[in-house]
C-alpha positions in Angstrom: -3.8 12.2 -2.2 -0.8 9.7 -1.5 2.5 11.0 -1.1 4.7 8.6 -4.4 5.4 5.2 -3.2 2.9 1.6 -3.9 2.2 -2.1 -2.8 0.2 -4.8 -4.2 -1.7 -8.1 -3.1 -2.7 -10.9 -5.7 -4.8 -14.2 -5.3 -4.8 -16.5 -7.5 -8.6 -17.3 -8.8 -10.2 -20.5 -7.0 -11.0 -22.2 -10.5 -10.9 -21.3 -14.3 -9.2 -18.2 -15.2 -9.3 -14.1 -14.6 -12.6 -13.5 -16.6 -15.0 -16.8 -15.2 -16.5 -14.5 -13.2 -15.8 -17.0 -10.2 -14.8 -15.3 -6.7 -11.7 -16.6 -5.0 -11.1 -18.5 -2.1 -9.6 -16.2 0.4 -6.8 -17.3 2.0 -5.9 -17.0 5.5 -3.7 -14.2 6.6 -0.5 -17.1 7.6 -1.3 -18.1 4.1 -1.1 -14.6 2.4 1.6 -13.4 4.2 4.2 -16.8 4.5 7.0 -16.6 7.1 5.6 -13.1 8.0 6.8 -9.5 6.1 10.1 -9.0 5.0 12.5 -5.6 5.2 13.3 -4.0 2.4 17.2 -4.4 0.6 19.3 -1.6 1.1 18.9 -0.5 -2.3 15.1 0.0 -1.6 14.9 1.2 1.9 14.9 5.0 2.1 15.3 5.2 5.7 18.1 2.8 5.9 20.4 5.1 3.7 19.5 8.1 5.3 20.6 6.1 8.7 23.3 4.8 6.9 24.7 8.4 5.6 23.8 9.5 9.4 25.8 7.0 10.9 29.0 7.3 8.8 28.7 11.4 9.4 29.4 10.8 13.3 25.6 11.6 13.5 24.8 8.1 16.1 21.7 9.8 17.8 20.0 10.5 14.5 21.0 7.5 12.6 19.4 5.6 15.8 16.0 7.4 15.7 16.3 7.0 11.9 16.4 3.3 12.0 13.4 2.6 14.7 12.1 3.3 10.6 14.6 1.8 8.7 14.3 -1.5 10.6 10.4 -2.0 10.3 9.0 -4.3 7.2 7.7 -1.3 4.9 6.3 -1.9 1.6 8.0 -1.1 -1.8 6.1 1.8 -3.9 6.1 0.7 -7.9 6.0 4.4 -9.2 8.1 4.2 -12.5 6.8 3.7 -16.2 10.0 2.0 -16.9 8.9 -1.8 -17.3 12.7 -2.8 -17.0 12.9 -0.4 -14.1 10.1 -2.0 -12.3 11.6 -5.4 -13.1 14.8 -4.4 -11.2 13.6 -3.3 -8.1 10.9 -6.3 -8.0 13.2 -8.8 -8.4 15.3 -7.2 -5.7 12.8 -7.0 -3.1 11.6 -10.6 -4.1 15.2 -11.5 -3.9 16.2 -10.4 -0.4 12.7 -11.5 0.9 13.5 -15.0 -0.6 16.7 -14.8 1.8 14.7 -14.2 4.9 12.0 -16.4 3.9 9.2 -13.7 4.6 7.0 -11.9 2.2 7.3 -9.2 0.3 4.8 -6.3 -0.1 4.7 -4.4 -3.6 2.4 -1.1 -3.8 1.3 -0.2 -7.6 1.2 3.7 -7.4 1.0 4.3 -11.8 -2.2 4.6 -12.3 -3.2 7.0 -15.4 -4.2 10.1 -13.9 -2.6 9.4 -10.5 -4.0 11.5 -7.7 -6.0 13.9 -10.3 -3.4 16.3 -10.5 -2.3 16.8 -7.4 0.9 16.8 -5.0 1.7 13.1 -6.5 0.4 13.8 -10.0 1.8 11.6 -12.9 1.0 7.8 -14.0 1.3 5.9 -16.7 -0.3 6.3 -20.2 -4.0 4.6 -20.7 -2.2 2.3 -23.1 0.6 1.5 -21.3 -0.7 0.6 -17.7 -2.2 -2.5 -18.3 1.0 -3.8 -20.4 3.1 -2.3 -16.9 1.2 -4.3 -14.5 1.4 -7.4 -16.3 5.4 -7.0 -16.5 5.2 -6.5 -12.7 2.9 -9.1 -12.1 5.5 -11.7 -14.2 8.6 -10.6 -12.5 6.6 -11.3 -9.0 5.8 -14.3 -9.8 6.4 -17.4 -7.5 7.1 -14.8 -4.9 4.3 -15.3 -2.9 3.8 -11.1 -2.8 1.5 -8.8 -1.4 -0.2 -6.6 -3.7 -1.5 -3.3 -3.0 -3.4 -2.0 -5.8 -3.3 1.9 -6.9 -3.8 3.9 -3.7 -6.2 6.5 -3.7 -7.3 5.0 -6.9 -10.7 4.4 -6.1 -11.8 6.8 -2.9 -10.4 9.6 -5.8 -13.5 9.4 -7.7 -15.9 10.9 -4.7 -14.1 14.1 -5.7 -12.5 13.5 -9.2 -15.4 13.5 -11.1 -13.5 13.1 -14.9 -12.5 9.3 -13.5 -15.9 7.9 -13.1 -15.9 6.6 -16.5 -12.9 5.0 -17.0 -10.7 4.0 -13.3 -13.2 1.0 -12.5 -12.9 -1.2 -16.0 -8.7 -0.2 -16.0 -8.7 -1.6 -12.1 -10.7 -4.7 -12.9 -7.5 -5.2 -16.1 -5.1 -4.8 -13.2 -6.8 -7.5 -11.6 -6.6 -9.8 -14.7 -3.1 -9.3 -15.2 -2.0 -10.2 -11.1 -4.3 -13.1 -11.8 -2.7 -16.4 -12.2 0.9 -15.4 -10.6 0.7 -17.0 -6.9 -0.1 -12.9 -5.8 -2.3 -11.9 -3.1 -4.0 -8.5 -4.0 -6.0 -5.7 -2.6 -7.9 -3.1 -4.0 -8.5 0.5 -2.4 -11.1 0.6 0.5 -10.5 4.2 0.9 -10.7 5.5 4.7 -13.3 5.9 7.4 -14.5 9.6 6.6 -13.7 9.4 2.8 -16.6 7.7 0.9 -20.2 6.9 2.1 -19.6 2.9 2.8 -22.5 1.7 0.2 -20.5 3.5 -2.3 -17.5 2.4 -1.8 -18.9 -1.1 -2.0 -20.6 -0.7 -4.9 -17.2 0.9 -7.0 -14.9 -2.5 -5.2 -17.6 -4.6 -6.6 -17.0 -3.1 -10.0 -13.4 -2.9 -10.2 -13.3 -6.8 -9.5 -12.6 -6.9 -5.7 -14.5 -10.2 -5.7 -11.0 -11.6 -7.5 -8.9 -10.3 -5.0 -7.9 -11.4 -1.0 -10.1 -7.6 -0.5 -9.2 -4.2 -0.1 -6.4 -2.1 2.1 -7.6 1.1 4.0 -5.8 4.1 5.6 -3.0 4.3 3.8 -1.0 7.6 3.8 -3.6 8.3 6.9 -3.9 9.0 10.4 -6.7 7.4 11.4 -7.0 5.0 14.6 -6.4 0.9 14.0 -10.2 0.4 16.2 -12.1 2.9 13.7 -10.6 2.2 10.7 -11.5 -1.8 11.6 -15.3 -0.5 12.3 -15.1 0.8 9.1 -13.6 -2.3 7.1 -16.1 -4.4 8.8 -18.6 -2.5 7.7 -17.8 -2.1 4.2 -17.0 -6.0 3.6 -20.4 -6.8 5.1 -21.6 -3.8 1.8 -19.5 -5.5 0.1 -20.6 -9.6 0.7 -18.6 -12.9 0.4 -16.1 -11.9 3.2 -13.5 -10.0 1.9 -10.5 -9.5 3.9 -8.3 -6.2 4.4 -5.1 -4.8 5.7 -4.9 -1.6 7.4 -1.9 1.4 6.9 -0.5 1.9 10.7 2.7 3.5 9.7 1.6 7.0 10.9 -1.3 6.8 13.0 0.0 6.7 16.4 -1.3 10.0 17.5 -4.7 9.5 15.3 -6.5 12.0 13.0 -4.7 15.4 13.4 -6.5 17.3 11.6 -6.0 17.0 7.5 -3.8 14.2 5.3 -1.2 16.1 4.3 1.7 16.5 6.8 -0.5 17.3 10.1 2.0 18.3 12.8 2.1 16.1 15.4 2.1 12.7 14.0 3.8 9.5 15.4 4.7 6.4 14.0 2.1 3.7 14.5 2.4 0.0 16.0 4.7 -2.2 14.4 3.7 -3.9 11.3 2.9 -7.7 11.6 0.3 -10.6 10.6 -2.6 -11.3 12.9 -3.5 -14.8 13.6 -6.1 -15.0 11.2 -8.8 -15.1 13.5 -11.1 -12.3 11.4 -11.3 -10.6 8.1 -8.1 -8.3 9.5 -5.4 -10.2 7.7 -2.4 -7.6 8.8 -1.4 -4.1 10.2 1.3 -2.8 7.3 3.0 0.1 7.2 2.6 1.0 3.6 3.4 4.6 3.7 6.9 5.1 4.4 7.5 7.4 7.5 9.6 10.3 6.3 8.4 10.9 3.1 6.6 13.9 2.4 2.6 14.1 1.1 3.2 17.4 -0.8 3.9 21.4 -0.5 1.5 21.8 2.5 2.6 22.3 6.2 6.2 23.3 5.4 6.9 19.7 3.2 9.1 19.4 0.6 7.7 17.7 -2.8 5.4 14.6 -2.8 7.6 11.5 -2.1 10.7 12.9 -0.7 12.4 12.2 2.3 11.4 15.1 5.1 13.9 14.6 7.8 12.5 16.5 10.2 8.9 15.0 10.0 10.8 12.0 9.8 12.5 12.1 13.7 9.1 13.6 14.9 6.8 10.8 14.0 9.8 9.0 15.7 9.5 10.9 19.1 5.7 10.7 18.8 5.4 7.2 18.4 2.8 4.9 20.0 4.1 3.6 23.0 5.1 -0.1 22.7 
């Protein structure tokens, strides 16, 4: 249940290619995420028109709360079938990440039967998703991206039953086609109260996370960076051979509040950035982007659109620095 938008993390395979059944060699989080993450172009960064429009309306106090958003490194949702869409706004992002020397973060959210019909239904045909994520996956290449692969994706099948046939083997063909492109991906890892751990283990294993840098967790979710890092821990050690993960802190200042879908009371989270390497936690991201709505529930407008006034609250509820 994520609210439209998607990032994506690709590692090239340690020998052979995409089907030698060989694991990766992880890399280290300076070497996944070079020069540190890079803010979106204008064209791209929701927040930053919104502040923009603000600003040139005479509103200054609202186009300065806007932009404590705006400013932050947020990753780029890839939510449109269009293959020559997706081109464009990849090779934007790449582009003005090349210019700061920092790396970009891509989120595929297209996913046939995305969210199992619910506030961010939609996705791409069975037939056409594999052939989208390899157009992606060639327009990123050389860009040293971040991959965040299909949100929800996984955790979904606890509670979408008509998936458990057929979302594993189209994630491990995602994985393929990010293979070979100088990418660093993740798969779904789900949340802390979502999935028993062994289970979510078990479905990683089979959609190929043992080709991948690992999995991403809390995204779109509220839950605290220390818990949510109990739980990754865990579930890497279910999974085996190290894995490494990135954890969603765009809105989880204030910590669970309650349900996913627009709790009132939210704050922004700490600021995204690269650790130092030191453990499997390769970064804190914010891969949601603050503003945008999870659905029709708690007075929201449609999944994906930008909610103004939930936007300046997780603003004035933001973790302290």
């Amino acid at each position: 249940m994520v609210a439209v938008a998607v990032a994506l993390v690709v590692v090239l395979p340690s020998t052979g290619g995409p089907d030698d059944g060989q694991a990766v060699h992880r890399r280290t989080a300076a070497q996944a995420f070079p020069g540190g993450l890079a803010v979106q172009p204008s064209a791209e960064n929701q927040a930053g028109r919104r502040a923009a429009q603000a600003r040139a309306a005479g509103q200054d106090a609202t186009a300065r709360e806007i932009a404590v958003i705006a400013d932050q490194p947020i990753a780029t949702w890839l939510t449109d079938d269009s293959v020559a869409a997706t081109r464009a706004t990849v090779r934007d992002v790449v582009r003005s990440a090349r210019e700061q020397d920092r790396t970009p973060v891509f989120v595929l959210y297209d996913v046939p039967d995305r969210d199992c019909g619910h506030y961010s239904e939609g996705g791409s045909t069975v037939a056409g998703y594999v052939p989208w994520v390899r157009a992606a996956a060639r327009a990123m290449a050389g860009s040293h991206a971040v991959v965040l692969v299909e949100p929800d994706s996984i955790a979904q099948i606890a509670v979408c039953k008509r998936l458990e046939g057929s979302r594993l083997p189209l994630l491990r063909k995602a994985v393929d086609a990010l293979s070979g492109h100088g990418l660093t991906v993740y798969l779904d890892g789900g949340n802390e109260r979502r999935v028993p751990v062994a289970r979510q283990a078990a479905w990683l294993r089979e959609a190929g996370v043992d080709r991948t840098q690992g999995f991403f967790t809390n995204v779109s979710n509220f839950y605290r960076v220390d818990t949510e890092r109990a739980y990754a821990d865990e579930l890497a050690d279910r999974i085996g051979d190290d894995p490494h993960f990135v954890i969603d802190v765009s809105r989880n200042g204030q910590g669970w509040r309650g349900t996913w879908c627009n709790p009132s009371g939210a704050g922004l989270g700490q600021p995204p950035r690269v650790t130092r390497g030191s453990t499997r936690l390769d970064a804190l991201l914010w891969v949601k982007t603050p503003g945008l709505s999870d659905g029709t529930c708690n007075g929201g407008p449609a999944a994906g659109e930008w909610w103004e006034s939930y936007a300046l609250a997780l603003v004035a509820n933001r973790k302290p620095d």
